[in-house]
N, C-alpha and C positions, 0 to 999 in steps of 0.2 A: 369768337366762334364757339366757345367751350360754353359759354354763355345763352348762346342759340340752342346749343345740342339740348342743355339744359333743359333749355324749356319746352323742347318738342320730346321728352323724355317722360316730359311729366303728367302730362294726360293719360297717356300710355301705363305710367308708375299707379294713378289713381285711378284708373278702371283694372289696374290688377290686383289691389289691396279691395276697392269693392265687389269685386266677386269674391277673393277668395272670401269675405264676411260673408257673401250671400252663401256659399259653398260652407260653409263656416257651421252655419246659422243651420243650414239644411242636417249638418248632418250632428248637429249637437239635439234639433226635433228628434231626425229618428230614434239617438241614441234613449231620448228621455222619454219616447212612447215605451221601448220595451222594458225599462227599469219601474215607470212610477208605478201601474198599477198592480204589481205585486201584494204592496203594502195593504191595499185595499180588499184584499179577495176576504178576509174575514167579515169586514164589511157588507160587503156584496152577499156573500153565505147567510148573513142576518139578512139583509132587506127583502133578498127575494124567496128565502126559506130554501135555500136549494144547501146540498151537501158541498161539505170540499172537493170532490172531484170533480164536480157539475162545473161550479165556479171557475174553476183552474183552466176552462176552457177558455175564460177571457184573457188567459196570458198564451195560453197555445194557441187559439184562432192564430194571435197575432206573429206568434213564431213562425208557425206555419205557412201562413200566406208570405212570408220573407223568404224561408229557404225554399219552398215552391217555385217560387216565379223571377227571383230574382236573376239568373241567367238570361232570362227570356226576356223581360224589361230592358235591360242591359242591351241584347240584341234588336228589341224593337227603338231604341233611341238609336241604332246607329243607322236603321232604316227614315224614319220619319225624321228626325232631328233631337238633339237632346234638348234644346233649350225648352221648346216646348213640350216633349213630355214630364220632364223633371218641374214644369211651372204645372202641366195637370196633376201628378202623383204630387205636388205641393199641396193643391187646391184641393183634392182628392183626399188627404189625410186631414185639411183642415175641416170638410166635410163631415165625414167620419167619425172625428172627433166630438165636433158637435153632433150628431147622431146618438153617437154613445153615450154624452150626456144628459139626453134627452128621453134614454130608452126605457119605457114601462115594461118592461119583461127580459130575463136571461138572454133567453133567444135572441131579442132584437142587438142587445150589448152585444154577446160573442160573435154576430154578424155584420153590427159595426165595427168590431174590431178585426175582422176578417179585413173591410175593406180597409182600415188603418192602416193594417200591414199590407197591402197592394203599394199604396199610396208611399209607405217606409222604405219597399222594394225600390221603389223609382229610387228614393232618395238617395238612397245607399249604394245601389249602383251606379248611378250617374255621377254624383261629385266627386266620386276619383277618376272616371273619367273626365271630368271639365279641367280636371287639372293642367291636362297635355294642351288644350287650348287656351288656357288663360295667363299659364306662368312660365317662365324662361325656364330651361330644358334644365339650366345648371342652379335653378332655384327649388327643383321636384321635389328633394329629400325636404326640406326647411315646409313645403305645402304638406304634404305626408304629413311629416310630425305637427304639424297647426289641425289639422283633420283627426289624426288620434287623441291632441291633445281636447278636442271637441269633443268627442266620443266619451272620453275617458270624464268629463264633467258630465256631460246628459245620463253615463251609468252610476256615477257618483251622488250627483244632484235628485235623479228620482224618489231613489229611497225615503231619503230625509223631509224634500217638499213634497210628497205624497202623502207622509204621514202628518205633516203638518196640516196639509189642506183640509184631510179628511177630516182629523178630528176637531178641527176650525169650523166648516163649510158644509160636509159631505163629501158621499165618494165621486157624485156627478163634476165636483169642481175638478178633480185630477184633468178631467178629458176636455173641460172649458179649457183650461191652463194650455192644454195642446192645440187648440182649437185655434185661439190667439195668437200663441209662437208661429201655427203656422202661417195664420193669415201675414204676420210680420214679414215669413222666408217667399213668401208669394211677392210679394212687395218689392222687396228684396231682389230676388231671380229675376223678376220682371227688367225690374231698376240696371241692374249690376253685369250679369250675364252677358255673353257676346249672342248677337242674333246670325250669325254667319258662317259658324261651323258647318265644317263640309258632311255631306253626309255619305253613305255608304256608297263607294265608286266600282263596285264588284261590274261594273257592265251596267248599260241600259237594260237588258232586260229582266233580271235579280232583281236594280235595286228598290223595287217597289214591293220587293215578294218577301211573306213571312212563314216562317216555318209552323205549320199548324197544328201537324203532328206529332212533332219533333218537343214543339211548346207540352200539347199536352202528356206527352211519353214522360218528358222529363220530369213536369210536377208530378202527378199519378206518382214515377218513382222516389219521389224526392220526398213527398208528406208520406209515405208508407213507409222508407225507411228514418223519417222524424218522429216519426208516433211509435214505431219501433223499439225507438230509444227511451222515449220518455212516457209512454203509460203503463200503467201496472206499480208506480212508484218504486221504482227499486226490482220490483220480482220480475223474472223474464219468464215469461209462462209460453201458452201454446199461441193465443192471439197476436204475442210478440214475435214468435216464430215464423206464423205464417204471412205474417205480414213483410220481416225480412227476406222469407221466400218472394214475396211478390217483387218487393223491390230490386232483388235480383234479377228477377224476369224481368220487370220493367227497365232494369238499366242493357241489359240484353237488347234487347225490343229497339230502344231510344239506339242504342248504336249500331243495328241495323238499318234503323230507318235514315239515321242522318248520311249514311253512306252509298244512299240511292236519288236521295235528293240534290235538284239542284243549287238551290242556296239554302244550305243545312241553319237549324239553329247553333251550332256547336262545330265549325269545323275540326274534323276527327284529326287532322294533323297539326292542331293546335296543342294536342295533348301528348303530342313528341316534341315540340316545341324547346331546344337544349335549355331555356330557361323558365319558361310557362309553367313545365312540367313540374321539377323539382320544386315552384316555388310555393303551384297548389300544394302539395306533398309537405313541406315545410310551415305552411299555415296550418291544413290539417292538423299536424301533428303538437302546434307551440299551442291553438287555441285548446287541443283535449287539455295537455299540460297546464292553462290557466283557468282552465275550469273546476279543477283538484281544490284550485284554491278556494274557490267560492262552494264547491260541495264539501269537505272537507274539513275546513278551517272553522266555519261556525260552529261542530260537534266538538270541535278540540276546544276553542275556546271555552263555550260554556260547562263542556262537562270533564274535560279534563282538569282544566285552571280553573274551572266555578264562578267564570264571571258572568253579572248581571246581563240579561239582553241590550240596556243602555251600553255598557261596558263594551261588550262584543262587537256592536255595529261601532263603536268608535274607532276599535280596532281594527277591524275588518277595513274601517276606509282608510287606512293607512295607501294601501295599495293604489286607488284612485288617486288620490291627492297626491301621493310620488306621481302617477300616470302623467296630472296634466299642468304638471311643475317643467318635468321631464321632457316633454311629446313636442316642442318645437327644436330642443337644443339638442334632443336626439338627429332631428331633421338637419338642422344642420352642419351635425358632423357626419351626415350621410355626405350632403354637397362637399366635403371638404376633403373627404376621406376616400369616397366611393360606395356606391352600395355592395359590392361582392365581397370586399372586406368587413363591412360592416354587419353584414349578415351573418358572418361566421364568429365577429365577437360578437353580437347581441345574445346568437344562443349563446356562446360560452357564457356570457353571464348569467342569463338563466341557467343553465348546468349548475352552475355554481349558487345558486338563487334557492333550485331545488335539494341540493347535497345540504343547505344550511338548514332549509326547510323539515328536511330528514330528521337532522339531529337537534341541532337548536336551541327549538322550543321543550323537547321534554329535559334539556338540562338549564335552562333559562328563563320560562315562561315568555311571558308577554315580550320581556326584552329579547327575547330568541326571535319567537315569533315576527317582530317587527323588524329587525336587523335582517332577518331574510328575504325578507318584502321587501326592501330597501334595494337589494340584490338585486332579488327578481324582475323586479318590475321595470328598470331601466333596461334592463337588456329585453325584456319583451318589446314596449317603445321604439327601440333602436334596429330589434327586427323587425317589428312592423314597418317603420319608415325605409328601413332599405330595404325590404322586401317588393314593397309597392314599387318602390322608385324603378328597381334594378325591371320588373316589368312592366311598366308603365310608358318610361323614359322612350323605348324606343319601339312600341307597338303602333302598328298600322293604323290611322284615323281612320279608316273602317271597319276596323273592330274592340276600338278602347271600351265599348258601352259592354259588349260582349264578353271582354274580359275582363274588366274593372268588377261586371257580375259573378265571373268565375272566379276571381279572387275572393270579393266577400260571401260567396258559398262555399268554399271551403274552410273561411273560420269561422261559419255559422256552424258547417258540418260537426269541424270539430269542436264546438258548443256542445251541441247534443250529444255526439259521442262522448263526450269528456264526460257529460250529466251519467250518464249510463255505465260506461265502462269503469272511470274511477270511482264512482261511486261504488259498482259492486269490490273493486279491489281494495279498498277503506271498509267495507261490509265484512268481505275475508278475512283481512287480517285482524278486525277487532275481532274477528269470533264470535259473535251475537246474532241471534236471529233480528233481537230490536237494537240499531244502536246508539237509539236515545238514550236506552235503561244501561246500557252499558259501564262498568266499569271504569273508573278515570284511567288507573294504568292501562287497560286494555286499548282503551279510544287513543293515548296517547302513543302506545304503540303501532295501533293502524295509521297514526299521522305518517309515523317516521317510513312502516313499509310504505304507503302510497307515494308520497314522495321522492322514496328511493325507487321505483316503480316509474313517476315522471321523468326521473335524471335520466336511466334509460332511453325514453322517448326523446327527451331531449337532444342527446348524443347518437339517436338515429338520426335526425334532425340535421345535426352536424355532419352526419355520415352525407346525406343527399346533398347537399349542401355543396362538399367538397368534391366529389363525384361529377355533380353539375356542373360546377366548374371547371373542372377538368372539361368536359363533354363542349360546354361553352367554347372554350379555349381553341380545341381541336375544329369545331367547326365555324372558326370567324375566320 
């Protein structure tokens, strides 16, 4: 009998290792659309004679259209179905991709990669939702950490085969190379994916209905306060301003209007939610703190310790290559452990990650610097897979698409706020108008304030955290 179970086990075992590859696959693409062409914008600044900030638009198009839409994609899979939006936003970025490589002019690039990022949006919203459908309830955290550890090679991996391709090939081959991968995850999704996920059961008469307003209130709000953050390089001027005023208004606006509608894009009581709520709040705040690192950390290496740019980016991938060492066995000592406890040591470890960060490096150099990474970076892994898990695990199959988005827009958000915010905090405490030209002691002392500046954020972090729990607790 043990024998029989066996084998009626096993079909079952092998379309769930084949999705999660297809899910795998999908979101190791996204990750290495928004990492590779970075490397490339000098490139690009040559070919089409445009200036750096023209160019820069090929990496913001594609941000952009991510933290934009990604909510609203999210919600639209749980209306039509995900399997096949997440096989069109495949086919959609592999489109795109090839577009971009094909483009005679600026313009057409940064609007290929507009549509990239549609296409990315799918991506990244839906495979944490497929999770709830494809893998055993008590296998979540172990899929989480396989999906970060995914991420964490496509942000790793860009850099390095990006610069390789180009100076090989051209900058057109980066977006070939995407082009391919996806038609592979197309393949793939087709192949792998369950066709039979249920879809949104709000009632007969909702569940065909899309929020149209609500979609566009949210992006309008969501690219104003991203462009917000990230243009003017650093200076927050008047155009920064008014644009955060807009987005004020606009978030106003959007939450008026979802509270008159009948099937809102956003329900508004999602965001009291004893655990939804804290856990946005808790991303927000871990991804500003991992952002420090990557705005940050490249000024200290080079100009505090004076290493070569080779040098630098070796160091620098410390972090990724702990990420996706880490990113399954984080998963699952979430399974093992729970996600509520594990959420509260992951930040501790970050806490700890960034107190090392603080000091460290300016009495250690390199070996500081990496010893703290080392810290860091496990416990961010470790929150992210319990984080997901802990709301994921047990979210209504008619709104995983909806929320899966809302989670990965909140550690987009705090992306670009981390870009903004810590950067001007590392601007402060070096003291420097410029803080390239800057001083080595000087840069080495805005490491340690920024960082001590993160711990803080972090131990708010904890603070929600704990609180949530509580609140959790009281209302089960």
């Amino acid at each position: 009998m043990a024998d029989i179970a066996r084998t009626r086990d096993a079909p079952a075992s092998l379309s769930t290792t084949g999705a999660l590859a297809s899910l795998s696959l999908a979101m190791l693409v996204s990750s290495l659309g928004t990492s590779i062409a970075n490397v490339a914008l000098p490139t690009l600044s040559v070919a089409f004679a445009a200036s750096f900030a023209a160019v820069q638009w090929v990496v913001l198009a594609y941000l952009l259209a991510i933290t934009a839409l990604i909510v609203s994609v999210g919600r639209l899979g749980d209306l039509v179905g995900r399997r096949p939006l997440l096989i069109a936003g495949l086919a959609l970025f592999s489109a795109a991709s090839f577009a971009a490589a094909l483009a005679p002019s600026l313009a057409l690039l940064i609007g290929a990669r507009a549509a990239q990022g549609l296409g990315a949006a799918v991506m990244m919203a839906l495979t944490i939702a497929f999770v709830g459908e494809t893998v055993p309830k008590e296998r979540t955290g172990s899929a989480m950490g396989l999906l970060g550890t995914m991420s964490a090679i496509g942000t790793a991996l860009g850099p390095s085969l990006g610069g390789v391709l180009v100076a090989a090939l051209g900058w057109r081959s980066i977006f070939l190379v995407n082009a391919a991968l996806g038609v592979v995850a197309v393949l793939a999704a087709w192949r792998f994916l369950p066709a039979g996920e249920a879809r949104a059961a709000v009632g007969g008469e909702a569940r065909g209905r899309f929020d149209t307003l609500g979609t566009l209130l949210l992006a309008a709000t969501l690219a104003a306060y991203a462009l917000a953050m990230t243009i003017g390089r650093g200076h927050f001027g008047g155009l920064n301003a008014a644009l955060l005023g807009g987005a004020i208004v606009g978030a106003a606006l959007f939450v008026a209007a979802e509270a008159r509608v009948a099937s809102p894009l956003v329900k508004l009581a999602l965001l009291r939610d004893p655990v939804l709520a804290p856990s946005l709040a808790m991303n927000a705040l871990v991804s500003t703190v991992m952002m420090a690192t990557l705005v940050v950390g490249p000024f200290f290496l080079s100009r505090a310790l004076g290493l070569s740019e080779a040098a630098t980016g070796v160091v620098l991938s410390t972090g990724p290559v702990v990420s996706a060492f880490c990113g399954v066995i984080a998963g699952r000592v979430v399974d093992r452990l729970g996600a509520a406890a594990m959420v509260i040591a992951g930040l501790a470890l970050m806490a700890a990650g960034c107190v090392a960060l603080a000091l460290l490096p300016e009495r250690f150099g390199v070996a500081g610097y990496a010893a703290a990474i080392i810290v860091l970076t496990p416990g961010y892994q470790l929150f992210q897979a319990a984080n997901n898990t802990a709301v994921m695990a047990d979210v209504d199959g008619s709104e995983r698409g909806v929320v899966s988005g809302m989670l990965s827009l909140s550690r987009n958000l705090g992306l670009v706020t981390g870009t903004a915010v810590m950067g001007a905090v590392f601007a402060f405490a070096v003291g420097a108008s410029d803080v390239a030209a800057a001083a080595p002691a000087a840069v080495a002392g805005g490491m340690g304030a920024t960082f001590a500046v993160a711990a803080g954020l972090v131990a708010l972090a904890i603070g929600v955290a704990v609180v949530g729990d509580r609140r959790r607790r009281r209302s089960a």
